[in-house]
N, C-alpha and C positions, 0 to 999 in steps of 0.2 A: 486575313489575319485569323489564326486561330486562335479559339478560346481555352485557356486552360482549367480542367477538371479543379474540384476544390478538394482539398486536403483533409478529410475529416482526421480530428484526436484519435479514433478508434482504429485509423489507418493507420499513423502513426503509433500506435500500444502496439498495438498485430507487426509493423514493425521493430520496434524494440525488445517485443519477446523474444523476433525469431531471432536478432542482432544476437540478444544474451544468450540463449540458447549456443546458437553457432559459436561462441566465442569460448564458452564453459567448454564446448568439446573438444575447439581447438587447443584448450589450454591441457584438457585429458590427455587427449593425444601427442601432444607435443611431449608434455612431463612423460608420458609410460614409454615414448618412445628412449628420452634420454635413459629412464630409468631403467630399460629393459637393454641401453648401449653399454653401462654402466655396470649391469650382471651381467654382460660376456665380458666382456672388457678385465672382471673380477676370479671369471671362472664358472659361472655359471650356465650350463645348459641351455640354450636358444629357447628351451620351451620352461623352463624354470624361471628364465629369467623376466619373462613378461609376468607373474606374479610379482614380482616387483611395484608393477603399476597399481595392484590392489589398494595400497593404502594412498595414492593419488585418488585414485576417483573417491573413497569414503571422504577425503580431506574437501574433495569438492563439495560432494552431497551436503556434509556437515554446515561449508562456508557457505550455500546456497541455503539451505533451514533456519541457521544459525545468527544470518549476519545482522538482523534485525537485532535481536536480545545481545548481541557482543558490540553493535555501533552506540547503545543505547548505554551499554555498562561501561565503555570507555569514554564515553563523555560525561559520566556520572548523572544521569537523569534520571529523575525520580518522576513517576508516575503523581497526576492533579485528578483530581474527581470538580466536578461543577462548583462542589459547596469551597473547595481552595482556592479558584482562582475562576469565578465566574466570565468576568472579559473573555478572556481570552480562552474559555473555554465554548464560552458562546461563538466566538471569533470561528472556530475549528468548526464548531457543529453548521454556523450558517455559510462556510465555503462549502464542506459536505454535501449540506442540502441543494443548495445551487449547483454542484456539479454533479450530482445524485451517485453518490462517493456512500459505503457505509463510513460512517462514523470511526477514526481508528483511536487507540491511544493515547493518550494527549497527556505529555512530558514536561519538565521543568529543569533546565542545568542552569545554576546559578553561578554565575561567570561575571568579570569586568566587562567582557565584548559583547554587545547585543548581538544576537545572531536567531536563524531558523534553520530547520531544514526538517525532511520527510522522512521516512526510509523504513522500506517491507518488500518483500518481492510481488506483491499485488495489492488490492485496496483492499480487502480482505483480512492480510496479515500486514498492515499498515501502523507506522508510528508519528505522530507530528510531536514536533519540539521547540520550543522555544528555548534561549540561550540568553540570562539579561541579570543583572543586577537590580536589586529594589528601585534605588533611583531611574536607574534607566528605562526599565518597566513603565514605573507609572509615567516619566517621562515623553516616553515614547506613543507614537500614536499606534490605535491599531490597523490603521491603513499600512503601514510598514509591513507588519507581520501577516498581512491578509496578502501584501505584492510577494514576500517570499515564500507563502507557502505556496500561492499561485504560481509562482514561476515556476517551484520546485515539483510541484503534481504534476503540471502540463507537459511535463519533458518529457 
């Protein structure tokens, strides 16, 4: 019987960056190529027309910096400091510390639907959020929002 190797988190990060990585180029190269079928197809020069793909790859760059501050502005979240919502602000800091994470952000969208979720391109440029109405908040335990933010970092 053989034994199998164990799975470290960090094997799996180092996979996920090179996934997202390969996938952003993929997405590069596929757009510049239409983009580039689309300026002959119009008239354009074979070596013209691949400037076309210019404003694909900035559209990338931008969605890859950006998506943090635009995932955040379309769910309408407002940034907490400790002194607004201690819980759950302590909740964030002591999964951080346990998973020796810096410290990210930590959001507020007041919605009917309880919800959570992460979202930055590294821990670094990290945002945690919470999604809850007053009752449901203080309703709610915070083992809930300690399983979802867990599930949602670990991936």
């Amino acid at each position: 019987m053989t034994q199998q190797q164990p799975v470290l988190v960090y094997d799996r990060i180092d996979q996920n960056r090179r996934n997202t990585f390969f996938l952003m180029f993929l997405f590069v190269l596929l757009v510049a190529g239409f983009a580039t079928a689309i300026g002959i197809v119009v008239g354009l020069p074979p070596q013209y027309a691949a400037i076309v793909a210019v404003p694909v790859l900035l559209f990338a760059l931008f969605s890859y910096y950006a998506s943090t501050r635009i995932t955040l502005a379309i769910s309408g979240a407002r940034p907490i400091t400790k002194q607004d919502e201690p819980e759950l602000y302590r909740t964030v800091e002591n999964l951080c510390i346990g998973a020796g994470l810096p410290m990210p952000q930590v959001y507020v969208i007041e919605d009917g639907a309880p919800n959570a979720f992460a979202t930055g391109r590294d821990p670094n440029h990290a945002a945690s959020s919470r999604r809850w109405t007053t009752r449901s908040y203080r309703a709610s335990s915070p083992t809930s929002y300690r399983t979802s933010v867990t599930t949602i970092s670990g991936s």
